[in-house]
N, C-alpha and C positions, 0 to 999 in steps of 0.2 A: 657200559657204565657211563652215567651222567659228568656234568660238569662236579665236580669237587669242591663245596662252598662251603667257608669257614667263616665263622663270626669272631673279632678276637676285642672284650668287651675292655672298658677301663675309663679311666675318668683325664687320664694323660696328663694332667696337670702338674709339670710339663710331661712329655714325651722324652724318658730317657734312651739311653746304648740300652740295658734289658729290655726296654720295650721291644725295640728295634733287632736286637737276637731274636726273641721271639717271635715276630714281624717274621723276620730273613728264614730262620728256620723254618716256620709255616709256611711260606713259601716254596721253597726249596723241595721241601718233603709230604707235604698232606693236603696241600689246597690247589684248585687249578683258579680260586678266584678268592679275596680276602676280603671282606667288609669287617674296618675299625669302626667297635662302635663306640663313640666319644658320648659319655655317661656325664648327665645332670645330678651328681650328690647332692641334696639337700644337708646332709651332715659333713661336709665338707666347704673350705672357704678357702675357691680357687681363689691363685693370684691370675690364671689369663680366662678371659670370658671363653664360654662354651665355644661361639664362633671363632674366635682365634685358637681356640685348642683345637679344633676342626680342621682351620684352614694350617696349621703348626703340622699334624699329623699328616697332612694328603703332599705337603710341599717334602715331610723328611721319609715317606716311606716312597715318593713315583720313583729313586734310581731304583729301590729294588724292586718293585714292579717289572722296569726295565731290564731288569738282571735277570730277570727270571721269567720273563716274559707272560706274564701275568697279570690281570684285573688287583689291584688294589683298591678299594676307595673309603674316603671316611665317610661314616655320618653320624650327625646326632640323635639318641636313643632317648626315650622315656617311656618309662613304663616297666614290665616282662619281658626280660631278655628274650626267654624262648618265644615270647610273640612273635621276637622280632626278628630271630632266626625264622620262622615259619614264612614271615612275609618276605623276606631276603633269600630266601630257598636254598637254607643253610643247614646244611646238614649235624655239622657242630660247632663246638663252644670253644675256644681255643681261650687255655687259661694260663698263664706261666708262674710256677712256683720255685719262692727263695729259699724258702727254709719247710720243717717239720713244722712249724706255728702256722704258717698260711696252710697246708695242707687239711687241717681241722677244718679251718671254715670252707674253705674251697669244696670239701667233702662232701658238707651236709648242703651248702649251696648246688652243685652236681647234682647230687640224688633229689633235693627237690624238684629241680631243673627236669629230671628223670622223670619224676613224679605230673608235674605237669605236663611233659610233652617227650612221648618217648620213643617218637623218631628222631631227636636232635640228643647227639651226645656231647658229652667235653671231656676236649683230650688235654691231657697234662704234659708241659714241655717243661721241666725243670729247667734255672735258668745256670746258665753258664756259668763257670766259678770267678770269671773275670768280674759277672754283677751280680751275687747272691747275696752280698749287702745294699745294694743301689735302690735305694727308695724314691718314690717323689718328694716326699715330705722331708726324707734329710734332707735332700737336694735343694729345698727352697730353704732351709734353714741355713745353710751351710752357705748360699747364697746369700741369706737377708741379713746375714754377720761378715759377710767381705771377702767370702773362701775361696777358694778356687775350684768351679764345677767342669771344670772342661772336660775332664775326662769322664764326667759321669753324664752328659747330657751331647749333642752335636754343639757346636759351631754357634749357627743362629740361634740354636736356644739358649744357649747360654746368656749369649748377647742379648735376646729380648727379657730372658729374667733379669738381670742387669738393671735392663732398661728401667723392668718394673717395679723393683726395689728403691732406685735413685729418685722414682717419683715419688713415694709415700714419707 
């Protein structure tokens, strides 16, 4: 059997602890190599630009790499995910769900997924009950009114959200 490649897609803005479960788990259990792929939303209005969401992801996930002895790396996607599993030689799609509501769209997202290319699957890793609320978007709100995110995001991220609220 080959190497074990997972794509695990998102737009990370920032990169929380659920990402990071997710991350650690796929690691741990289903991947012998993990490409994050740090997603361009047009319908969405990050607060860190694509390249620091980039370089945010590869700094918080190399300990577990380490830990687990294993290929991490980010990169940035545009376009068809499944392209980009094909060209990354990724066998699946590694998605994590919070609730019964993401799993609708995750759904018909999957079977399209399926539809275009159906050597690359996506596996569902429900996320931890620790972060089944933990969204990005709370997270920056809850940030951009003075909250306290530290337990929903690391350390430096917190601190560079921070950062980038104090400036606007």
């Amino acid at each position: 059997m080959g190497e074990r490649v997972g794509l695990y897609p998102g737009t990370f803005d920032p990169i929380t602890n659920g990402h990071l479960d997710i991350v650690e788990r796929a690691a741990a259990h289903l991947v012998d190599r993990l490409i994050i792929a740090v997603a361009i939303n047009a319908s969405k209005s990050p607060v860190f630009t694509f390249n620091e969401r980039i370089a945010m992801v590869q700094e918080q996930t190399a300990p577990l790499a380490e830990k687990y002895g294993i290929k991490i790396e980010a990169r940035g996607v545009q376009g068809l995910l499944v392209e980009t599993a094909v060209e990354c030689g990724a066998s699946m799609l590694i998605r994590g769900l919070r609730a019964v509501s993401d799993f609708d769209y995750e759904f018909q997202m999957a079977s399209m997924n399926r539809k275009l290319e159906d050597q690359v699957e996506t596996v569902f890793l429900m996320a931890s009950e620790n972060y089944l609320f933990v969204a990005s978007s709370l997270v920056k709100e809850i940030c951009q009114l003075g909250g306290d995110i530290e337990q929903f995001v690391p350390a430096e991220v917190a601190s560079a959200m921070r950062g980038k609220f104090s400036q606007k």
